[in-house]
SEDO-171613 format. One record per atom (N, C-alpha, C, CB): x, y, z. Coordinates in steps of 0.001 Angstrom, whole numbers, plus 500000, padded with zeros to 6 digits. Glycine has a CB too. Example, Ala and Ser with C-alpha at 12.3 -4.5 7.8 and 13.67 -1.06 7.14 Angstrom:
2
513190494310507800
512300495500507800
513200496700507800
511308495527509046
512850497750507080
513670498940507140
512900500030507870
514084499402505725
//
This chain:
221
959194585599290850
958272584542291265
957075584525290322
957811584747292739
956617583249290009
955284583353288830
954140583336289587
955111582047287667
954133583588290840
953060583666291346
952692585132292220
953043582481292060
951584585696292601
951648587125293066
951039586859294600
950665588303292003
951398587101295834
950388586822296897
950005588214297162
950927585993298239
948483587927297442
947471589332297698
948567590316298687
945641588852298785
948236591591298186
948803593047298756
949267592630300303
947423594456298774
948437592403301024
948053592626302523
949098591131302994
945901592544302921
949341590064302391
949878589376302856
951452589233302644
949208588571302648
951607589856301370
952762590159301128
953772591363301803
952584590278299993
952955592462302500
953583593734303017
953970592458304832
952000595693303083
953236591884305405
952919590781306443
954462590011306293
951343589664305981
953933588871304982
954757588284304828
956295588368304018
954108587653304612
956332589847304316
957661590011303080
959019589489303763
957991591893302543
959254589766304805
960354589015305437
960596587156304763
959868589073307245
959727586702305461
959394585202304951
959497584808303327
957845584909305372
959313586089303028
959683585694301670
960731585823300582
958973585993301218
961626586624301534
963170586648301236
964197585654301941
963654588012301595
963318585327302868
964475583677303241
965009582816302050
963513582287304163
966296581913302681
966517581414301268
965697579869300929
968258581246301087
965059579888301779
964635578439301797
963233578824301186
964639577574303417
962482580173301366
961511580018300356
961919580184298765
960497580982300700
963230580757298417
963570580841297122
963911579401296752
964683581852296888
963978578521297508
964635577162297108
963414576512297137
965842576467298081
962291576787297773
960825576411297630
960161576370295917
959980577629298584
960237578301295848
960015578433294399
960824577814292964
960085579711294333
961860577728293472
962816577098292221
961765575427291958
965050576731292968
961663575069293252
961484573774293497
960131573317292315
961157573602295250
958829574197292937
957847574364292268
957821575010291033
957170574806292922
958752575753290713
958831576055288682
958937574760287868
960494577015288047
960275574578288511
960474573317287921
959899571900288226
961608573204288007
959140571459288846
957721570539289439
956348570821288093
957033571451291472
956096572282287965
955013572945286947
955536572342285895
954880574622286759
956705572654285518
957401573138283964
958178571685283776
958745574826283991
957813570513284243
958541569022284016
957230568336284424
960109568546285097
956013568275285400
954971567605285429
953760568074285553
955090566916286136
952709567592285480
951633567969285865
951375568063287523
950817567152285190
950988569676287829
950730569456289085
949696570590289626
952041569392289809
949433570403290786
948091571133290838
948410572119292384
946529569795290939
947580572737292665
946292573514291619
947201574451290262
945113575022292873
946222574886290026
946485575892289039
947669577004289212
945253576570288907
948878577127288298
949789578508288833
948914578911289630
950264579771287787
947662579588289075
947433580982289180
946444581001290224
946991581685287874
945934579591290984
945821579501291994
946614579004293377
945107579162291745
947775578804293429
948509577958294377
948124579381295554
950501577425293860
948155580722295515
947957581588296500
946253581697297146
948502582925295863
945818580993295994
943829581658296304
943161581436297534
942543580849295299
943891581242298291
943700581338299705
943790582507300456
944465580602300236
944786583157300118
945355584478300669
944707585759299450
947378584341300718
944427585548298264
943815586069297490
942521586509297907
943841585394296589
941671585327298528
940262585759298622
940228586191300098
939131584562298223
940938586074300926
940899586477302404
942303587465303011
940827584949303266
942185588797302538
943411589718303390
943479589477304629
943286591223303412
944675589627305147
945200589022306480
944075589803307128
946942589328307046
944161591054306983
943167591972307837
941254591883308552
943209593080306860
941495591175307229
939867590148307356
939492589037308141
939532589449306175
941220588033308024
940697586266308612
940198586924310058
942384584636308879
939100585993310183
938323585738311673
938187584033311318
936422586792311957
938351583026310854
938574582109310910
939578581304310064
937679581881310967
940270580103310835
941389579553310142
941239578123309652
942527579633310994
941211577287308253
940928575909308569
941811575737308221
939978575115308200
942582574191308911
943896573887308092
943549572453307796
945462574098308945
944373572342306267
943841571370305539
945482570639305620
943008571884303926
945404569430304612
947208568731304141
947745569264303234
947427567240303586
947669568403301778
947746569070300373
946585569080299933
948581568474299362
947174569607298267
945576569737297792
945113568315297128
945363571068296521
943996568313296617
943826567383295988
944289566933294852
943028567379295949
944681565654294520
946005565473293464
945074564789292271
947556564244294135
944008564610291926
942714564294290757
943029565303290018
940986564340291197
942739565050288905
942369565854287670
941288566514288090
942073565087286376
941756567760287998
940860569412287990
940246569602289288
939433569568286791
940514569048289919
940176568727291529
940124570338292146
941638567602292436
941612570513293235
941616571685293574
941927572980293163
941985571587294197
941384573705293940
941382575267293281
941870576287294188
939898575790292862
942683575856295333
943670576460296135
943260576866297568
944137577599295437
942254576049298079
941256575849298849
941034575069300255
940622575440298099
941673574544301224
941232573188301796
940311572559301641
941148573104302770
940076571609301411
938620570926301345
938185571501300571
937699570866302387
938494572219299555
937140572384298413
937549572303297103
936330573827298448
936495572064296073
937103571512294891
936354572616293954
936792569755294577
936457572763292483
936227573116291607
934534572897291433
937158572594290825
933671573927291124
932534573812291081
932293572878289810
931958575088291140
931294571605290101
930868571166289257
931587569468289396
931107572155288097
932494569555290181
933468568364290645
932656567541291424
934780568794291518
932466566320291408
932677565085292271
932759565808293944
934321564156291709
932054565758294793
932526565777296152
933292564691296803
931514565948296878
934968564887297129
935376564168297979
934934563312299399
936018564779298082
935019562387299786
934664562056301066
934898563241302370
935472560784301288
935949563538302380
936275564607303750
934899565685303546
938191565690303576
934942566074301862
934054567564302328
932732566931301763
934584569404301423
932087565754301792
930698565494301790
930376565259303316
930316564239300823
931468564586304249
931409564659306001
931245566084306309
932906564088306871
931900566926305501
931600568524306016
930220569056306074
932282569548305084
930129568736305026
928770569155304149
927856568488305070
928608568558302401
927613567104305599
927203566396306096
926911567099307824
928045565285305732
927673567478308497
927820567917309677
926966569439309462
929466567912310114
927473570331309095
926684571346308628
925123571267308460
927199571616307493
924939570426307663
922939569841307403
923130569780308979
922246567735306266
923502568451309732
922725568137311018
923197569721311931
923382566336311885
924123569836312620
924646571202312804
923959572440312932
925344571422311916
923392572558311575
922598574101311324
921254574087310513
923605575163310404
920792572819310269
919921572502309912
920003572785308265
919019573021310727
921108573343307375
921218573735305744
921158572448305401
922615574574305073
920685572843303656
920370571976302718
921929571509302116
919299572699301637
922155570192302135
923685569688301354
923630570353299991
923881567803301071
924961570990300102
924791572102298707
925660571249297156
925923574054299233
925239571477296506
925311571200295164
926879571338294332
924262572160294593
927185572597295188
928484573057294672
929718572260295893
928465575044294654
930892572267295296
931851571761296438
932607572813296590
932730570488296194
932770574160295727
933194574908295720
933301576123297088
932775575014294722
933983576035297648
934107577182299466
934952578712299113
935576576086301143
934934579069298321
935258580220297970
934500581148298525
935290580322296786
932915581445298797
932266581945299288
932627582130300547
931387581550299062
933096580843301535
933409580701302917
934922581491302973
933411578985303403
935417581567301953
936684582852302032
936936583790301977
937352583024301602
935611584318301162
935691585494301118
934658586619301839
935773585562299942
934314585749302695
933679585865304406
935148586180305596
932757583855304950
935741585849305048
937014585769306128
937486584316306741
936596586667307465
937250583708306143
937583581929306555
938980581598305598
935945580576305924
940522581730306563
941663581619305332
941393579513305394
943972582542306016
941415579128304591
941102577983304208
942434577701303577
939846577898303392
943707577107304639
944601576720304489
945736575411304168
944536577139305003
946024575119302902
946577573788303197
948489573911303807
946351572834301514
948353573233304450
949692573412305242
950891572836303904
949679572228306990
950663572650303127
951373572263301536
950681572696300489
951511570733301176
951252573473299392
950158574532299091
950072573947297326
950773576559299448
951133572864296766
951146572638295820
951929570788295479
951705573939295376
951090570189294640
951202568786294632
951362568290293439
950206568180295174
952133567249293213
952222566448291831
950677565698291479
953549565136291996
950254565585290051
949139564859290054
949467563807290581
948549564672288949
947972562593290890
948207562096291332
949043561151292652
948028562290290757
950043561866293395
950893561755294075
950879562286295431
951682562084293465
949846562010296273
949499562557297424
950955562951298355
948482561492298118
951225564245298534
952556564354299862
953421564560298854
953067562854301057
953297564353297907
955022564514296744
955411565829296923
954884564337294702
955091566825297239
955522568178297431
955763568787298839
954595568946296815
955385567591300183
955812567836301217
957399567513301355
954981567229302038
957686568307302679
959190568648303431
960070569354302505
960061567262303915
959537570411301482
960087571392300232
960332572555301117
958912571783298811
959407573122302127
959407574039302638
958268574991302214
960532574385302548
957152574024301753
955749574843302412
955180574866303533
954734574599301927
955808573868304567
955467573493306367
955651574697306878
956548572334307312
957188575068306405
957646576093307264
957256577437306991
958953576072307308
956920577803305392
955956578892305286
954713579440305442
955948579050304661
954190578151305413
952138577892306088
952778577808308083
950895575153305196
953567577412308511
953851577734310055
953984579336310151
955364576947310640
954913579576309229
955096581304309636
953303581851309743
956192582427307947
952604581546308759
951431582121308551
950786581898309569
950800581794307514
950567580849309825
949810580808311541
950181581293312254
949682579838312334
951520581505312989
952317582389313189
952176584029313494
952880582163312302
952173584604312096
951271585998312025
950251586334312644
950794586241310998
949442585623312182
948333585650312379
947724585450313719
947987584978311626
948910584548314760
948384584421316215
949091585946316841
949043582731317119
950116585986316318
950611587388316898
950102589013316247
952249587289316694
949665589114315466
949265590245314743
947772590332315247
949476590096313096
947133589241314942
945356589388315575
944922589143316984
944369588305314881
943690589119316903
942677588801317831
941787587701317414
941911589943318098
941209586911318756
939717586369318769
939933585720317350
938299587646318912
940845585078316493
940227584281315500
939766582952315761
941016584187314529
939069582575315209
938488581099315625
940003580189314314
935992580829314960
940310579541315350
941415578150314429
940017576903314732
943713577479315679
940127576433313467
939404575081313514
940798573827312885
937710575218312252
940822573072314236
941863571528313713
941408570967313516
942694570697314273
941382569881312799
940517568638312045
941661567560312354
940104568863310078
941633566854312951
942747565912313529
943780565908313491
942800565006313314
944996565180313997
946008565330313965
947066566144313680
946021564827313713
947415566068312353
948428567037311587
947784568033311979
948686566992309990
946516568781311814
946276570463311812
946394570652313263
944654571114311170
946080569830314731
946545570219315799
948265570090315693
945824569410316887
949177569324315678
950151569985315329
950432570906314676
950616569549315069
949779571230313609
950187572845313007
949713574074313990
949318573166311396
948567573672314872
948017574474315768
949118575202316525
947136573719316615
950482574234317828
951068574630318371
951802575733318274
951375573994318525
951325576407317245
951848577681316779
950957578821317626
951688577804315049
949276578369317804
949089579838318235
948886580100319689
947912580424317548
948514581538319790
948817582151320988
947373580969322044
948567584334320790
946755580424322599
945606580262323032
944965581339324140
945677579008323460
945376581676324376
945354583206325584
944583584370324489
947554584002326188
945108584094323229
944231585140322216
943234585304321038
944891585659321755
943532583570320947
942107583282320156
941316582102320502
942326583104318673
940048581672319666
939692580633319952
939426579353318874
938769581004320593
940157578477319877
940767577224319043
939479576074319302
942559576600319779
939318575420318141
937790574459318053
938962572924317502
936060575294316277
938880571954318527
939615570765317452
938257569660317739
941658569958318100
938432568635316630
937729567326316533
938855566543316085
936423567253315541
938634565105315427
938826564101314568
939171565432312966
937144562805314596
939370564127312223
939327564894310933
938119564362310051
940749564732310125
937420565265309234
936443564460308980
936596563814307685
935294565111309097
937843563268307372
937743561990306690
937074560908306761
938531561580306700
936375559840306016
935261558879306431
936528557860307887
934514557632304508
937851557554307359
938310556761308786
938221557145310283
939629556576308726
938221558556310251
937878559168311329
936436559573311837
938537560101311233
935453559802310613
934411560292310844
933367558644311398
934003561266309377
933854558273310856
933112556628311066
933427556057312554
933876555321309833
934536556438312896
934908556243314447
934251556560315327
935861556745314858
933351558235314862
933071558871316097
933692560213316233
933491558038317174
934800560457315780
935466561774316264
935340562876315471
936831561654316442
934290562832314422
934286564294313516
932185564203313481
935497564064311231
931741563616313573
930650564000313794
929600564439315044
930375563320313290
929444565002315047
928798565834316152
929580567012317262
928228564749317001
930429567070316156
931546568653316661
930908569755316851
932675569267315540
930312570349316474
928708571808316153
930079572700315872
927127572673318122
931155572386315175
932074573536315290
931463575130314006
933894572682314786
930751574360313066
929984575281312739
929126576789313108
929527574659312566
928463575795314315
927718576807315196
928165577296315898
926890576583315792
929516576823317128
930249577271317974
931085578579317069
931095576019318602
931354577989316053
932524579317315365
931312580462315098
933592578785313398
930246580299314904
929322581534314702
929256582022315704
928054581425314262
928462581544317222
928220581898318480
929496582544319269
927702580702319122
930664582213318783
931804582850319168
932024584350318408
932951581848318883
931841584101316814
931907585600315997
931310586633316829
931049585640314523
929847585877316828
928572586709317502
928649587495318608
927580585905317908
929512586547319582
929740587463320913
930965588505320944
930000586473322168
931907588032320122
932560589697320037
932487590333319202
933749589978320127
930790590507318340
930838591329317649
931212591259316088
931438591940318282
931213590176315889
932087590227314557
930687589280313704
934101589246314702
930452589429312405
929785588869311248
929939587482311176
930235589432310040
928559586731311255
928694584986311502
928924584731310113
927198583991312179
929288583725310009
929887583154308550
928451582214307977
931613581917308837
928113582528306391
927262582539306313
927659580138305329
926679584349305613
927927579767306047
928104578212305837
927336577579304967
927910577487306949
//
């Protein structure tokens, strides 16, 4: 495989990764790299699981694909390459956060920081053709980003899942609710956020005030 997933997720996920449908995944994506342009980076399609060991997540976001722009994503949900253009979804983020917690709209679009806090910042499709929004869905990254939620409801505790409309509450039905705690809104895309259903969520503050009470390190947003 040309790609390496961090220690801790790989000992987790090693089963899942001898199925044959993830080897028919990887074939899929060599040859996707090695015939078009597609994103993120090899050497980021894992940097999700890179910057956050299973052992760490206390929070989960689930995103779609990544962003399919030139130099856009960097293996991230919602976040882009420092120095990039802010998308609509994560300037609504950014946006909620200011009112939320009272922070200054930050400069960078870059959430790497928020990962390596323990926030796995997940896209439920982990790799995309430029330009070509979904071209790399029903390959069998659904079913490997499901296993991961998966794990993660059965192996942990108390993580906070944050859904952002639709699709990520369906990806939700995966976890335990008896063992962690689940935050949904709208998605904060401007069609949704303009409706009404992604602004004024405080899921920000709620996911801190939740860390807080069992003890665990608020995420510094």
């Amino acid at each position: 495989m040309f790609v390496a997933i961090q220690e801790s997720w790989k000992a987790v996920l090693a089963e899942e990764l001898e199925k044959p449908y993830f080897e028919e995944l990887i074939a899929f994506v060599q040859e996707e790299y090695a015939t078009t342009r597609c994103y993120p980076a090899k050497k980021e399609i894992f940097t999700a699981f890179d910057h956050c060991p299973f052992d760490q997540v206390k929070v989960v976001i689930i995103g779609q694909d990544p962003y399919h722009g030139p130099e856009q994503a960097n293996g991230l949900c919602f976040s882009v390459r420092d120095g990039m253009k802010h998308p609509p979804s994560l300037i609504n983020i950014f946006k909620e956060i200011e009112a939320d917690l009272g922070k200054t709209y930050p400069q960078s679009g870059d959430l790497s920081a928020w990962a390596k806090q323990g926030v796995l910042m997940l896209n439920a499709t982990l790799t995309v053709r430029a330009h070509t929004a979904g071209s790399h869905k029903k390959k069998g990254w659904e079913t490997f980003t499901d296993a991961v939620i998966s794990k993660i409801s059965a192996e942990q505790e108390n993580v906070v899942f944050l859904l952002w409309g639709g699709f990520a509450k369906k990806k939700g039905t995966k976890i335990d609710k008896k063992k962690h705690h689940i935050l949904t809104s709208g998605h904060p895309s401007p069609l949704s956020a303009n409706r009404g259903y992604w602004f004024g969520n405080k899921h920000f503050s709620q996911t801190n005030a939740y860390l807080k009470s069992i003890g665990k390190e608020e995420v510094e947003w």
